[in-house]
C-alpha positions in Angstrom: 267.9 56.8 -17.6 265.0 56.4 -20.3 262.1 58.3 -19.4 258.3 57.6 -20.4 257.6 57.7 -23.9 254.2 60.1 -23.5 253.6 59.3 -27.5 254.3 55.6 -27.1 251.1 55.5 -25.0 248.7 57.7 -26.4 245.8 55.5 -27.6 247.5 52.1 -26.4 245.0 49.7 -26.0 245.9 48.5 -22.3 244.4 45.6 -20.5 244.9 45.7 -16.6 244.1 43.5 -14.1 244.0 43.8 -10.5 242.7 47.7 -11.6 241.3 48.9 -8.2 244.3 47.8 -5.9 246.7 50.2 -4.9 249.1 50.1 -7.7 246.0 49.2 -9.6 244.5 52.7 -9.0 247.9 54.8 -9.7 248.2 53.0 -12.9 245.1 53.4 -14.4 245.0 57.4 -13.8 248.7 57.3 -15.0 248.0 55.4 -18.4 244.7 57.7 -19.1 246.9 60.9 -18.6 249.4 59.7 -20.7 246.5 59.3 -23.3 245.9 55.4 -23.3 243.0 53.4 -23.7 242.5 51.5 -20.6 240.3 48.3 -19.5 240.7 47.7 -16.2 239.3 43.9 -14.9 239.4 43.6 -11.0 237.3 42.3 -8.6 235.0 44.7 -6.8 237.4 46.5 -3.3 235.1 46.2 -0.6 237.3 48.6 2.1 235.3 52.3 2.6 238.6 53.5 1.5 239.9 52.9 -1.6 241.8 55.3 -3.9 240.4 53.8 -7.0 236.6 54.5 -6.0 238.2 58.2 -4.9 239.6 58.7 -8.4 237.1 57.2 -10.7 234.3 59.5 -8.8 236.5 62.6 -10.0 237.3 64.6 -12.7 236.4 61.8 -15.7 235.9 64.7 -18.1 239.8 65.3 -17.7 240.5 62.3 -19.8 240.0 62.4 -23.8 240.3 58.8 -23.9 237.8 55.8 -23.1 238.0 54.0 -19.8 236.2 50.1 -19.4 235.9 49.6 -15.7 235.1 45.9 -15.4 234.1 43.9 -12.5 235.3 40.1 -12.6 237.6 37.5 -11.0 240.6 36.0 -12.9 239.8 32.8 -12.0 236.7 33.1 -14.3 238.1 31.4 -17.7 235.0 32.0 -19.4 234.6 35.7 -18.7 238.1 36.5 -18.8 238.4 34.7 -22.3 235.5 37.0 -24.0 236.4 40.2 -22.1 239.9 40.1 -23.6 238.9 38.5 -26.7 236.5 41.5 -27.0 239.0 44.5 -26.1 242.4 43.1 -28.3 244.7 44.5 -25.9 248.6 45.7 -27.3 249.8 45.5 -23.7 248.7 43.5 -20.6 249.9 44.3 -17.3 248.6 42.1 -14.6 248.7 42.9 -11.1 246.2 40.9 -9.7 246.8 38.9 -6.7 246.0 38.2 -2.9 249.3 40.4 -2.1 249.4 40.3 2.0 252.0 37.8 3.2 250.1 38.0 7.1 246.2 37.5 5.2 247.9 34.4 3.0 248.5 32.6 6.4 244.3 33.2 6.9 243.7 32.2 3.1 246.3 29.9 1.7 244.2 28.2 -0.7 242.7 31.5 -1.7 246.1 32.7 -2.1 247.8 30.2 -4.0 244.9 29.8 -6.3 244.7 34.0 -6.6 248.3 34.0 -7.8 249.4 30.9 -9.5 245.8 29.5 -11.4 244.9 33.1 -11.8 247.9 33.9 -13.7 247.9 31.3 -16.0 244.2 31.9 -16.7 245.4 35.2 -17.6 248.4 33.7 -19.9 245.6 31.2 -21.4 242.9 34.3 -22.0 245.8 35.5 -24.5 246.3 32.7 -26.9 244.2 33.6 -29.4 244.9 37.5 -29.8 244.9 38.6 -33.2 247.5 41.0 -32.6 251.5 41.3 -31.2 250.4 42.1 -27.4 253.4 42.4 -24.7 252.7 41.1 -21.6 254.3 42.2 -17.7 253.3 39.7 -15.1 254.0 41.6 -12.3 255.1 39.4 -8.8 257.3 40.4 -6.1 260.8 40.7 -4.4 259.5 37.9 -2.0 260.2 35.0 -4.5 263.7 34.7 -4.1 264.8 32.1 -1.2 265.5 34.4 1.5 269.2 33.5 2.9 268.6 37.1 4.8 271.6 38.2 3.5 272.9 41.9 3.0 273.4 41.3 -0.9 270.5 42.1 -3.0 268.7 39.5 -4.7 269.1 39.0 -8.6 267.2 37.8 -11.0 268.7 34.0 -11.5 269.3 34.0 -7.7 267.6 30.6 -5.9 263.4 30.8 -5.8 261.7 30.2 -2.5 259.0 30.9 0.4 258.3 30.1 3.7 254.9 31.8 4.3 252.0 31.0 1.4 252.3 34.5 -0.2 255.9 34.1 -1.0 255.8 30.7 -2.2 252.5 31.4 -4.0 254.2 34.2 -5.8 257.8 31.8 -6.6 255.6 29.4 -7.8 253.7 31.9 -10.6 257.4 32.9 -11.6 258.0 29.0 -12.3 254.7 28.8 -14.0 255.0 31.6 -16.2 258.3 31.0 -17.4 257.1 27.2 -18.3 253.9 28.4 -19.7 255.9 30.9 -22.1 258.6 28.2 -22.9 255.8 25.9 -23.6 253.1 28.6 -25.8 255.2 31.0 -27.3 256.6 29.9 -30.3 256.0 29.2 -33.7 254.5 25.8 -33.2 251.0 24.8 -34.2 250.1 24.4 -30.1 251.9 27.6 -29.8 251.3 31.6 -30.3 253.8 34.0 -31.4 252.1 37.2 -30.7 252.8 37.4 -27.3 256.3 38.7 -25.6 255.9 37.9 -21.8 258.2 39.2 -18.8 258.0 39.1 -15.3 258.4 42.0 -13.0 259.6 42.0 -9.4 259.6 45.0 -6.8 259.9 46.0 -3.9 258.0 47.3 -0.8 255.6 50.3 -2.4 254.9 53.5 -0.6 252.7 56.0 -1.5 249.4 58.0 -1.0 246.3 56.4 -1.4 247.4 53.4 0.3 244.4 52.5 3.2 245.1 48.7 3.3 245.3 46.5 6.5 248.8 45.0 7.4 251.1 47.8 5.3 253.2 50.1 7.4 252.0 53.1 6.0 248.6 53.0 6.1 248.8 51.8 9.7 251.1 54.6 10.5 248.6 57.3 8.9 245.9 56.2 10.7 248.0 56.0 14.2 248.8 59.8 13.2 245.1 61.0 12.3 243.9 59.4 15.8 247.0 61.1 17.5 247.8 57.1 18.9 251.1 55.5 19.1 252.6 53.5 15.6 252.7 50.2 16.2 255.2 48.4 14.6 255.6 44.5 14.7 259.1 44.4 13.3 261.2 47.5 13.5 264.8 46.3 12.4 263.5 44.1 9.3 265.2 45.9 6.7 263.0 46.3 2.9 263.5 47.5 0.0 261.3 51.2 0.1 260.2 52.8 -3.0 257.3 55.0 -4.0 254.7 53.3 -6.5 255.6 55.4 -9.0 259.1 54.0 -9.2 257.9 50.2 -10.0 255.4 51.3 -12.2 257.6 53.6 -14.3 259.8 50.0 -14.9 256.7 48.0 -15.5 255.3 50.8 -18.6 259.3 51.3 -19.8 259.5 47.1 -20.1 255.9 46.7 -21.4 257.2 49.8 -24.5 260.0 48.0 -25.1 258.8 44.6 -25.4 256.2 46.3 -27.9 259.0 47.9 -30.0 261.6 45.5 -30.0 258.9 42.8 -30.6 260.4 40.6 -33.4 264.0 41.5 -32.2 265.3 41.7 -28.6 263.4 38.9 -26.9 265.9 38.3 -24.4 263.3 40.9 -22.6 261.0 38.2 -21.9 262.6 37.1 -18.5 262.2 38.5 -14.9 263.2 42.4 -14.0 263.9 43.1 -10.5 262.8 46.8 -10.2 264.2 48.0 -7.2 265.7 51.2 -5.1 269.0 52.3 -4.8 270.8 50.7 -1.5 270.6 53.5 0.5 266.8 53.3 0.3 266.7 49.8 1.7 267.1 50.4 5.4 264.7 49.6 8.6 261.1 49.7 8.8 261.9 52.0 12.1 264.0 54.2 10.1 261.3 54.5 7.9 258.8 55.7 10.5 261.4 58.0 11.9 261.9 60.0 8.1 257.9 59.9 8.3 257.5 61.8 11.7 259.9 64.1 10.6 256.9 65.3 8.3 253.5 64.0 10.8 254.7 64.5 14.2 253.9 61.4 16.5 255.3 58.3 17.8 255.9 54.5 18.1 256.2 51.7 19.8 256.9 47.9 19.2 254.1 45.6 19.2 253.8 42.8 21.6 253.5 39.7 19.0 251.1 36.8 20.1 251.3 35.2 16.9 254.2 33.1 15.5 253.8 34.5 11.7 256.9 34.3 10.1 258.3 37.7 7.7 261.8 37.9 6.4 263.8 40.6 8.4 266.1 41.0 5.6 265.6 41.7 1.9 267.2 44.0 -0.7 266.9 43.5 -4.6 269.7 44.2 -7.1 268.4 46.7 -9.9 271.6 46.4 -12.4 269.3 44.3 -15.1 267.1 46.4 -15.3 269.5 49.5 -15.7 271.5 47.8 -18.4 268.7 46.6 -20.5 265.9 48.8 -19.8 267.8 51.8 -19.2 265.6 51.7 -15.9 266.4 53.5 -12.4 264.7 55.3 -10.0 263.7 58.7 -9.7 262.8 59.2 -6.5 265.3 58.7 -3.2 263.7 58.0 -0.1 263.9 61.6 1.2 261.3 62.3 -1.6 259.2 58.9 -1.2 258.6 59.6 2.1 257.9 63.6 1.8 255.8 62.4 -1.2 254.1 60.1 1.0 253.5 61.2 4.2 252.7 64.9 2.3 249.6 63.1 0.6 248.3 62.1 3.1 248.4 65.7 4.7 246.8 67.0 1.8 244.2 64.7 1.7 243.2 64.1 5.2 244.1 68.3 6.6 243.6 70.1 3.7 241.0 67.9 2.4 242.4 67.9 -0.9 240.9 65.3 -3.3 242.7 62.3 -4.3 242.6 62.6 -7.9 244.2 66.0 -7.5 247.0 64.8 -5.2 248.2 62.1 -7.5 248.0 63.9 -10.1 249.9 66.3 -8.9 253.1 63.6 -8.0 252.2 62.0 -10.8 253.1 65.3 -12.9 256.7 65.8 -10.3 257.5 62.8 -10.7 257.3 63.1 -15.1 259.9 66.1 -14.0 262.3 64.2 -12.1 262.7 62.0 -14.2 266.0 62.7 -16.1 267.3 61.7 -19.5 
């Protein structure tokens, strides 16, 4: 296994969107310790907890490097067109997106126009770079047509999606991958600066996470209030990593697209970036490694609602191995004591959150092994 280039990154020029989400947040801090130059274009979180608000608020003398903390909407051409045409990013990683499958069913249109439209705005906003920029347009494991079968999911496997968020997100693969066959090039309608992947992972774990509608978060909260876990689907089986693990593929594909820029572009395609096996197991099994750590309990929830999830998906990581030199670090023994720990740390000890990411952050760069 590769591990991060720390001298790759130092004073990188990096353009992310979708800066104050969950990944969002651990990314950015990530990229500014590793020395990067980092523009971050979101739109403003609105939740009373939010681990980007708890880490911008602390320790900004840390960094030696310039942060750009910009408030905007993808779905602004305009804006987005003079923000990035101002900043000349080397590397784009957009994360962007409505990302709850249950809140799609509430918004489709919001959701469909969030991840396809604003995508390709994104793509568009980069036509006219002056420089080589690569570009990781990050998805999900929920575009693959879910046959709920025990094989993971590959990367030419079938595309599909019964609720919006799922097909939103198969649709954005489909349109990337035309908008790159169609832009990239050496055409006169087409740009050759740009090398453009796709990355897919799986379910994310990790501290900082207070959103609605994610097992974690609802689980933490259960714990704090000494309540019950309620748990709408127990023996759905996911694929369980901590954020660190996906985001340790997306800067690895993003360095090597930059290096290999004019050689190896059979790295702009879709990575699947994944656990091993024996992290994808039940959400209940899940809970029960969790408690092991935060005493407590569950229960399963009485469903009103007829919202349909998959109960069975696993991704297939062996791409990504072979060309990226890409695994994980972390089994799920130390995802969830990493977890469930900063939580502890943060919510007992009263901890700050910079300091408790930064700290995983830092064993995580350990684990990591040549």
């Amino acid at each position: 296994m590769v591990k991060i280039n720390n001298k790759f990154w130092q004073n990188k020029k990096v353009f992310i969107t979708g800066h104050t989400g969950f990944k969002g947040a651990w990314l950015t801090l990530w990229l500014r310790m590793l020395g990067a130059k980092v523009f971050g274009y979101s739109l403003e979180e609105v939740s009373s907890e939010n681990l980007f608000n708890e880490l911008y608020s602390n320790k900004v003398k840390y960094f030696k490097t310039d942060f750009y903390h910009h408030i905007g909407n993808i779905l602004d051409q305009e804006k987005l067109n003079n923000t990035i045409k101002d900043f000349q990013p080397e590397i784009v990683i957009h994360l962007a997106a409505q990302a709850l499958v249950r809140k799609s069913y509430k918004e489709p249109i919001k959701t469909w126009e969030t991840n396809v439209m604003g995508s390709i705005k994104v793509l568009e906003s980069l036509k006219n770079l002056q420089n080589n920029c690569a570009v990781v347009m990050v998805t999900t494991d929920k575009v693959y047509k879910n046959n709920e079968w025990i094989y993971g999911y590959r990367e030419n496997d079938r595309l599909g999606g019964n609720d919006p968020y799922s097909a939103s997100k198969a649709a954005c693969e489909i349109a990337i991958d035309s908008w790159r066959k169609s832009f990239c090039g050496n055409f006169k309608h087409q740009t050759n600066k740009l090398k453009i992947a796709t990355a897919r992972s799986g379910n994310v774990i990790g501290g900082g996470d207070w959103s609605e509608d994610r097992i974690i978060p609802d689980a933490v909260r259960a714990l704090k209030e000494k309540k019950p876990i309620i748990i709408r689907n127990p023996h759905s089986v996911r694929p369980w990593q901590h954020v660190l693990d996906p985001l340790s593929g997306y800067l690895k594909l993003a360095e090597l697209l930059t290096i290999n820029n004019n050689i190896n572009i059979d790295l702009c395609t879709s990575f699947n970036f994944g656990p091993h096996q024996q992290n994808q197991i039940k959400v209940s099994e899940l809970i029960n490694m969790i408690l092991g750590y935060w005493p407590g309990r569950w229960e399963k929830e009485s469903l009103s609602d007829k919202l349909e999830e998959s109960k069975l998906l696993t991704l297939e990581i062996e791409k990504a191995k072979s060309f990226l030199k890409w695994e994980p670090t972390w089994d799920l023994k130390s995802t969830a004591s990493h977890t469930i720990n900063w939580y502890k740390k943060y919510s007992l000890e009263g901890i700050n959150a910079f300091e408790c990411c930064k700290k995983d952050i830092e064993d995580f760069q350990l684990d990591q092994i040549e």
